[in-house]
C-alpha positions in Angstrom: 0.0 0.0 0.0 1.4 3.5 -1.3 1.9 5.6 2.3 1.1 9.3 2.5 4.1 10.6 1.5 4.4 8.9 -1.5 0.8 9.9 -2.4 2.2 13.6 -2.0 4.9 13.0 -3.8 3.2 11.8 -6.4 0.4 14.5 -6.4 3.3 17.1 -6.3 4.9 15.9 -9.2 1.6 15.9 -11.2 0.6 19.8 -10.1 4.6 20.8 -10.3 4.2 19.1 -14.1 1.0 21.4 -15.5 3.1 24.0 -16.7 1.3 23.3 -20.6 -1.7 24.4 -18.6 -0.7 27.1 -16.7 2.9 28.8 -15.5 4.0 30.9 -12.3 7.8 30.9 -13.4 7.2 33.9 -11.0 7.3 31.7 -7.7 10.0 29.9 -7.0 9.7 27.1 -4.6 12.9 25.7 -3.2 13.0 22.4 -4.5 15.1 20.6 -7.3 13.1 20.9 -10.6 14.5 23.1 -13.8 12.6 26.1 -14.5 14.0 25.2 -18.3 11.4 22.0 -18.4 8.6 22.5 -20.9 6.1 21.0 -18.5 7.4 23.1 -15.1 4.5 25.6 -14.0 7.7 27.3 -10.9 10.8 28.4 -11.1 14.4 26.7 -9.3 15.8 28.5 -7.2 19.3 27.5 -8.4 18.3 29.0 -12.0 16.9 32.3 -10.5 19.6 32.9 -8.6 22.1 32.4 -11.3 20.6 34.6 -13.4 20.4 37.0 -10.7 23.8 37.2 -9.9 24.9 37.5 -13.7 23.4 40.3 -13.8 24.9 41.9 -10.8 21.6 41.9 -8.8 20.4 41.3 -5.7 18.0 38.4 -5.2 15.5 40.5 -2.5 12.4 38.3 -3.8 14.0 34.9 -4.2 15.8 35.7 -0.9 12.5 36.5 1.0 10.4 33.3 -0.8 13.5 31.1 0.0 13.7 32.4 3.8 9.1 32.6 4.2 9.6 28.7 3.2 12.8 27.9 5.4 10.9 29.5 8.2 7.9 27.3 7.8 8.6 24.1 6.3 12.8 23.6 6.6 13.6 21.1 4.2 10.1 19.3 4.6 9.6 20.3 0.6 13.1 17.9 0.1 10.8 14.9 1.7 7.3 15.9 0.7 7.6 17.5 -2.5 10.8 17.6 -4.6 10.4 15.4 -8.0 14.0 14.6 -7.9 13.7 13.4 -4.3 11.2 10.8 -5.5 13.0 9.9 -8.7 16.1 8.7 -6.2 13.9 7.1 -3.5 12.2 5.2 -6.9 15.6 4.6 -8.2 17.0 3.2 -4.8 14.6 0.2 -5.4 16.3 -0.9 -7.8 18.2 -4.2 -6.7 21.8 -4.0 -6.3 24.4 -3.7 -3.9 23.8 -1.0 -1.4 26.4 1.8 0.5 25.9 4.7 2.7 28.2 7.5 1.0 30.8 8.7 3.4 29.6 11.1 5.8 32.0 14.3 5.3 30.7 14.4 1.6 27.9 16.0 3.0 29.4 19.2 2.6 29.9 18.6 -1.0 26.3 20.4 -1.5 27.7 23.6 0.3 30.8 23.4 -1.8 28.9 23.3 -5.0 25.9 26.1 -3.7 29.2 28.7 -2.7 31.1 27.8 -6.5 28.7 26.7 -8.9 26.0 28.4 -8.1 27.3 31.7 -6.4 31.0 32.6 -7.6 30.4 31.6 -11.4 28.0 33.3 -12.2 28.9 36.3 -10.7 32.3 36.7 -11.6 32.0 34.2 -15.6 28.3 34.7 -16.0 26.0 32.2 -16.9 27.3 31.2 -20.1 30.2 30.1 -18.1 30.9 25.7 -18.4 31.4 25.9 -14.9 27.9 27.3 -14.1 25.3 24.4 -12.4 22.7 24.5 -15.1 25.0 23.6 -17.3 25.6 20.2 -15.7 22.9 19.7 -13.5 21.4 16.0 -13.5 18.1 17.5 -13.6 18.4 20.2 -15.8 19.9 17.7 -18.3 16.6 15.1 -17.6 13.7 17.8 -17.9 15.1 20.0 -20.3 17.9 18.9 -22.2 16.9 15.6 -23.6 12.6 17.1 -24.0 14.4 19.4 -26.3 16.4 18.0 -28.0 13.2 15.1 -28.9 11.3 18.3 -29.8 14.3 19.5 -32.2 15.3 16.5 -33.6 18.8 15.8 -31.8 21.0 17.9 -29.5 22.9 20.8 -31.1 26.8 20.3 -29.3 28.6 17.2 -29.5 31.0 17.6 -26.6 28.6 19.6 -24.2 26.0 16.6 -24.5 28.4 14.0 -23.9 29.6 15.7 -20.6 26.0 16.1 -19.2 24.8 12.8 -20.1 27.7 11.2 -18.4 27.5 13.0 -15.1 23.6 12.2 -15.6 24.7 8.7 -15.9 27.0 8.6 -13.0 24.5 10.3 -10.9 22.1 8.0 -11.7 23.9 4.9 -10.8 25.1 6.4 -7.5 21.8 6.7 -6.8 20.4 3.3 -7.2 23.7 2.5 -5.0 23.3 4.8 -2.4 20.0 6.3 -1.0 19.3 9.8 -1.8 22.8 10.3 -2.8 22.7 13.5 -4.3 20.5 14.8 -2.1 22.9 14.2 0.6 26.3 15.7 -1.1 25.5 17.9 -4.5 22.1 19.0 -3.8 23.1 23.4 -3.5 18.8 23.8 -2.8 19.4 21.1 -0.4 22.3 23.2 1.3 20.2 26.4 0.9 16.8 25.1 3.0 19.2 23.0 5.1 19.9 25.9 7.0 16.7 26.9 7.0 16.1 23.8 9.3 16.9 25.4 13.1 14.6 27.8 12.4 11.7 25.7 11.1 8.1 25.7 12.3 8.1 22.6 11.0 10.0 20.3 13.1 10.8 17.2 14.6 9.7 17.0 18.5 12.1 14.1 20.1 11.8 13.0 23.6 15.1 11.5 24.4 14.5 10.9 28.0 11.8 8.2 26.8 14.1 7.2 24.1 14.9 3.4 24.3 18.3 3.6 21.9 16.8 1.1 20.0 18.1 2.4 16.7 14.7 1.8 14.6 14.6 5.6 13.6 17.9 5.5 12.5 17.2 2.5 10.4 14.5 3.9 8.6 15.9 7.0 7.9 16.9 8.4 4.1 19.7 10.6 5.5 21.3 8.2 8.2 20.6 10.4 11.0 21.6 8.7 14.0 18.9 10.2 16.5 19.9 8.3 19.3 23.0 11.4 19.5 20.6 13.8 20.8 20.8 15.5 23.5 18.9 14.5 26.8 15.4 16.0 27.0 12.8 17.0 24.9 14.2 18.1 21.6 11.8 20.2 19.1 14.3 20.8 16.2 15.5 19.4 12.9 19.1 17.9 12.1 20.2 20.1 9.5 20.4 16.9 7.1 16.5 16.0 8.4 14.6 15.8 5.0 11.1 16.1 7.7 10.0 12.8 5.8 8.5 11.6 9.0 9.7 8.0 8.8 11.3 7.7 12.1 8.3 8.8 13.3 6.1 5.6 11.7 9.3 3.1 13.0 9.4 4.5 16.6 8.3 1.9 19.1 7.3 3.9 21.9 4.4 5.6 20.0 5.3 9.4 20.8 9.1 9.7 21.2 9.5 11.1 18.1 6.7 13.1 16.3 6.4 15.8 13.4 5.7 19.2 15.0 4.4 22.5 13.7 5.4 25.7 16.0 5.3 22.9 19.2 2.1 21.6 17.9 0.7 18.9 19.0 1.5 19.0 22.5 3.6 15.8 24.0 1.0 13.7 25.2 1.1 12.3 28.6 1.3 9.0 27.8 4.9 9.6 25.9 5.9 11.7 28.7 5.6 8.4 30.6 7.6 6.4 29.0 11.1 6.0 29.6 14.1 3.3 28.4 13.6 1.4 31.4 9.6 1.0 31.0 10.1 0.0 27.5 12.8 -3.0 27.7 10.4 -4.1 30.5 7.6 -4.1 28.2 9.7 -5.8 25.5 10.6 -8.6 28.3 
């Protein structure tokens, strides 16, 4: 049975894919999907800004949409909503050997949001080789190749073969490696990743009940170990939390961890009970 999320996923990707219907390139909602796609009714974030800064311009509007979502939804829109995040999770089910990428590569999305998407433009312009849209994996998927159908073949030799094999390698990294990209080259995954301490939208965590069992850990897409919290009652997001919600659904003691907008719902009383040494004896 589909869950919830993937319903919204899926839903999402239908409304975010309307754009022969109807277009508001003016809003730009921070998640992974190329303004450039035929079918996009929003803009990317990474696009905007690039163009933006090539024109020596500050971003006031895209900075004030980008901070309005931050504030309210964190990186939720990663776990809920981005296309791209569903393509991986769809991609991961592929059989094959598994790996969990090394953890310092996290900071590869930082790496590319300061260079690729900041510096080049600003200093090369856009028409720089160096500049994100010109490699991006999904940039290449939802507008390169739909174009290039619609035209008859692609008009550069050497241009086409680079973004189709970093498409390539992307790809198979992904069916290795769970939300891969989203975890180390994602710059709008770096951008609303530290939107996440300020989020409404949060993640409420009572360690003092917390049985270290590891089951949230388990489940999760962005191997956040949980169990390295803090002791009390934690209403925050790890800046690598996606919001997804499924440690909440693998949680044992039925409250310890729960989805939380501005410190609603309340902790109910019976998870305020419930402690490690009340849960081992109920697993005895």
């Amino acid at each position: 049975m589909m869950s919830i999320r993937r319903w919204f996923q899926s839903v999402s990707l239908f409304v975010l894919s309307l754009g022969n219907w109807f277009q508001v390139k003016w809003l730009c909602i921070p998640i992974f999907h190329c303004h450039s796609c035929p079918l996009s009714i929003v803009s990317c974030p990474v696009g905007v800004l690039g163009h933006y800064l090539s024109l020596g311009v500050f971003p006031f509007v895209l900075l004030g949409t980008i901070l309005l979502f931050g504030a309210l939804l964190g990186r939720a829109l990663c776990g809920w909503v981005c296309p791209f995040g569903l393509l991986q999770e769809l991609l991961y089910k592929i059989p094959s050997p598994k790996f969990k990428p090394w953890a310092p590569l996290r900071y590869g999305k930082y790496i590319v949001l300061v260079t690729m998407v900041i510096a080049v433009p600003f200093f090369w312009g856009i028409e720089s080789a160096f500049y994100f849209c010109r490699i991006c994996p999904a940039a290449t998927i939802e507008s390169s190749i739909p174009h290039a159908i619609q035209q008859g073949g692609f008009s550069s030799f050497w241009p086409t073969v680079i973004r189709m094999s970093i498409l390539a390698a992307v790809v198979l990294l992904m069916i290795f490696s769970l939300r891969f990209f989203c975890r180390t080259l994602c710059p709008v995954g770096a951008i609303t990743a530290l939107m996440n301490p300020i989020s409404a939208f949060a993640l409420r965590h009572d360690t003092d009940g917390c049985p270290q069992c590891g089951e949230c850990s388990d489940q999760c897409p962005m191997d956040i170990d949980l169990t390295e919290e803090p002791r009390g009652v934690v209403y925050k997001a790890h800046t690598e939390c996606i919001l997804c919600l499924e440690c909440e659904k693998a949680c044992p003691i039925g409250g310890g961890l729960k989805g939380t907008f501005a410190g609603f719902p309340k902790q109910s009383a019976e998870s305020k009970k419930c402690s490690p040494l009340s849960n081992n004896i109920k697993n005895i």
